[in-house]
C-alpha positions as CSV (number, residue, x, y, z in Angstrom):
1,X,0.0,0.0,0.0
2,X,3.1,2.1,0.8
3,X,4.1,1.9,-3.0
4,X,0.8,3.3,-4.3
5,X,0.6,5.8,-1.8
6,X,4.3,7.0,-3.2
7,X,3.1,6.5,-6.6
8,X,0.5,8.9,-6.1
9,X,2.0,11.5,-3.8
10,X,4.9,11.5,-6.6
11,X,2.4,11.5,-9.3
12,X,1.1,15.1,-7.5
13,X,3.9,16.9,-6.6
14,X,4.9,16.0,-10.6
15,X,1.9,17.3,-12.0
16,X,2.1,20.6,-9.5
17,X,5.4,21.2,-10.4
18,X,4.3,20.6,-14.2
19,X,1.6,23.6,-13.6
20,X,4.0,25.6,-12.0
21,X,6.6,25.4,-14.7
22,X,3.6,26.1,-17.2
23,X,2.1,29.1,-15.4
24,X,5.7,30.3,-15.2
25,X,5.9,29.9,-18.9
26,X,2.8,31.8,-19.6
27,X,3.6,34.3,-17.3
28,X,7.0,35.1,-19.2
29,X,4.8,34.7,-22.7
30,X,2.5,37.4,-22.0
31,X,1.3,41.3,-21.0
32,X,-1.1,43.0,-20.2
33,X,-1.8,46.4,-21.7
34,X,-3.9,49.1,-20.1
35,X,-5.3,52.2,-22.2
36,X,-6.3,55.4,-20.6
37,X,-8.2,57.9,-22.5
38,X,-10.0,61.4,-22.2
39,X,-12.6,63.1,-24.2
40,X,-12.9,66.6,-24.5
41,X,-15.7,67.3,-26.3
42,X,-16.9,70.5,-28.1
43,X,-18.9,73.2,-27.3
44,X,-21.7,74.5,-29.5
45,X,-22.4,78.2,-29.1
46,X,-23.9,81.0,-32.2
47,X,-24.8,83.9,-30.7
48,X,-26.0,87.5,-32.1
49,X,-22.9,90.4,-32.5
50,X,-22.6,93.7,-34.2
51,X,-26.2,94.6,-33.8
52,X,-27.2,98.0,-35.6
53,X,-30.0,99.4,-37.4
54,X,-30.6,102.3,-39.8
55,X,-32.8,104.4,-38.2
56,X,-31.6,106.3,-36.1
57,X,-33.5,109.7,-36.0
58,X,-34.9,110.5,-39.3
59,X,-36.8,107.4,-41.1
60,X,-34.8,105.7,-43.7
61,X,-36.3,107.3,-47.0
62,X,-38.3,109.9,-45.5
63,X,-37.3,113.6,-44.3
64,X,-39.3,113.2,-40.5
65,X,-38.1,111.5,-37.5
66,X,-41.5,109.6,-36.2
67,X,-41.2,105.9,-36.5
68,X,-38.4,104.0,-33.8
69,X,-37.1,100.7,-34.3
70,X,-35.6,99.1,-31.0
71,X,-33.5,96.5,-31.0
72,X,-32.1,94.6,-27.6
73,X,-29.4,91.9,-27.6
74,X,-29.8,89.5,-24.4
75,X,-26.1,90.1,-21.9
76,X,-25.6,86.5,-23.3
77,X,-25.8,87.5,-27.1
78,X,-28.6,84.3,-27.7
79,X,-31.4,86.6,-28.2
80,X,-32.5,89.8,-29.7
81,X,-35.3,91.3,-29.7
82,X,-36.9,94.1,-32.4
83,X,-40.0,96.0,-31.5
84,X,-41.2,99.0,-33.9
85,X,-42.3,102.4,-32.3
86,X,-45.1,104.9,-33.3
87,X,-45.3,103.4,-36.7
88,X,-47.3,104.0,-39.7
89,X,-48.0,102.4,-43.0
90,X,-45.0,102.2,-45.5
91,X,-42.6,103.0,-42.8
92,X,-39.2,100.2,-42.9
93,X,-36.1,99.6,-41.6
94,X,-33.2,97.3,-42.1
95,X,-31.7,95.4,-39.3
96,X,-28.1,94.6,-39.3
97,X,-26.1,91.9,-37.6
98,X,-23.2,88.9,-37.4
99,X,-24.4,85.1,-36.4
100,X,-21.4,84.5,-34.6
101,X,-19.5,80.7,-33.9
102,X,-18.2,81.7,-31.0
103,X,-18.4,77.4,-30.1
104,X,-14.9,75.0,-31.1
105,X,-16.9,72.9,-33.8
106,X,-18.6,73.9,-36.8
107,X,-22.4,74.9,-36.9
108,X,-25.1,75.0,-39.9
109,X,-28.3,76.5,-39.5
110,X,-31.0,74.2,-39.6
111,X,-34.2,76.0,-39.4
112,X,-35.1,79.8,-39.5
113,X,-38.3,80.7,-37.9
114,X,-40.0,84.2,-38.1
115,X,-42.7,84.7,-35.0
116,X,-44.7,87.5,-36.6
117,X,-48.1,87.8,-34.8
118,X,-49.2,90.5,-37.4
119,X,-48.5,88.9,-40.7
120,X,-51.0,91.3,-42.6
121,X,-49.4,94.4,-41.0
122,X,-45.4,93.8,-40.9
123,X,-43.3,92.2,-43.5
124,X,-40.0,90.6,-42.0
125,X,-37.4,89.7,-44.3
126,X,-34.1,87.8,-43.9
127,X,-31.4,87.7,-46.1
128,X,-29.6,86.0,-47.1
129,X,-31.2,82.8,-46.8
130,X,-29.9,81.5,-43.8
131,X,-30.8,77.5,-44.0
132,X,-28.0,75.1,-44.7
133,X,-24.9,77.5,-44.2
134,X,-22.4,76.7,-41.7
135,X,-20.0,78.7,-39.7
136,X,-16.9,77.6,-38.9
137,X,-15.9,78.7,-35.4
138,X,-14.4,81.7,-34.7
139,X,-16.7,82.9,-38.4
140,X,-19.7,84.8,-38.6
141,X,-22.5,85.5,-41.3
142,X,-23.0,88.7,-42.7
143,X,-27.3,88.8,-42.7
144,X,-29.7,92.0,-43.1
145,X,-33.6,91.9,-41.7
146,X,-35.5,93.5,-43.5
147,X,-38.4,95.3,-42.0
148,X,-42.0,97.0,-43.5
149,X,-45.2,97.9,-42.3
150,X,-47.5,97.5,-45.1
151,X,-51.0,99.5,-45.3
152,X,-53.1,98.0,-42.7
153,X,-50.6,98.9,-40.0
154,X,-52.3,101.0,-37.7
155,X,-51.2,104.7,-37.5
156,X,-48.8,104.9,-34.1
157,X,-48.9,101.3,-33.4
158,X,-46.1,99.2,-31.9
159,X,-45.3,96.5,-33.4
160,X,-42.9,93.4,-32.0
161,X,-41.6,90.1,-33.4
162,X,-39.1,87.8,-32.8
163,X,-37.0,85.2,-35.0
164,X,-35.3,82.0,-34.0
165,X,-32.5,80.5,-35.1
166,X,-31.5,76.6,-34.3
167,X,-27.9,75.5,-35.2
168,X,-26.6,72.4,-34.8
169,X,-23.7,70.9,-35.4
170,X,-22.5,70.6,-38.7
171,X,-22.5,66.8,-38.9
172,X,-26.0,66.4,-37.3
173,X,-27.6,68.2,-40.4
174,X,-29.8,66.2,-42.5
């Protein structure tokens, strides 16, 4: 009984020894490679800049000073906002400004949307046409809005729209 009991203890220590030796072996065969990354991603940012219009004092085209147009840029440059004073029929303005990138990726405009509650009264005009171009960062867009109150504006009237403008980024455009 001695003998097999030798047999087999031998048997185990060989066959420890034998995964020993193999681990060892695999151990010196291979590595392990970590990888570490960071993201930084973009930031997407348009905002409104250089904001001017032409009257100021006497009406464009006329020889009176009676119709106002206000316009107010939001601190954050996201928003402006154009409201017509003391107007009367034929009276217009032009609206200047930059659509800024001031964002690290490049922008298009998707969608241009004019919210005129007085259609029949106030024509608002953008141009150029605004939908598909993109602005690289640190660009801008040159646009003009054009402004007219047509013959059913009432005489003295104040008049107020506002227009939005979505950009997103330039590969997220259909």
């Amino acid at each position: 009984m001695k003998v097999k009991s030798k047999a087999t203890t031998t048997l185990l220590v060989t066959l420890v020894v034998a995964l020993l030796v193999m681990g060892i072996a695999y151990a010196k065969w291979s590595k392990t490679l970590y990888i570490r990354g960071t993201v930084n991603t973009g930031k997407l940012d348009v905002i409104f800049a250089n904001v001017g219009c032409d009257d100021e004092g006497i009406d464009p085209g006329k020889d009176k000073d009676v119709g106002e147009c206000c316009v107010e840029v939001s601190p954050d440059g996201e928003s402006m906002t154009v409201t017509i004073n003391n107007a009367y029929p034929c009276y217009y303005c032009t609206i200047e400004f930059d659509l800024v990138n001031t964002g690290s990726i490049p922008v298009i405009i998707a969608s241009v949307t004019i919210n005129n509650p007085n259609p029949d009264e106030l024509t608002v005009e953008l141009k150029p046409e605004l939908v598909g171009t993109q602005i690289d960062p640190e660009c801008s867009v040159h646009v003009s809005l054009y402004v007219h109150l047509e013959q059913p504006a009432d005489m003295g009237a104040s008049y107020s729209f506002s227009i939005t403008i979505e950009a997103v980024q330039w590969n997220e455009y259909p």
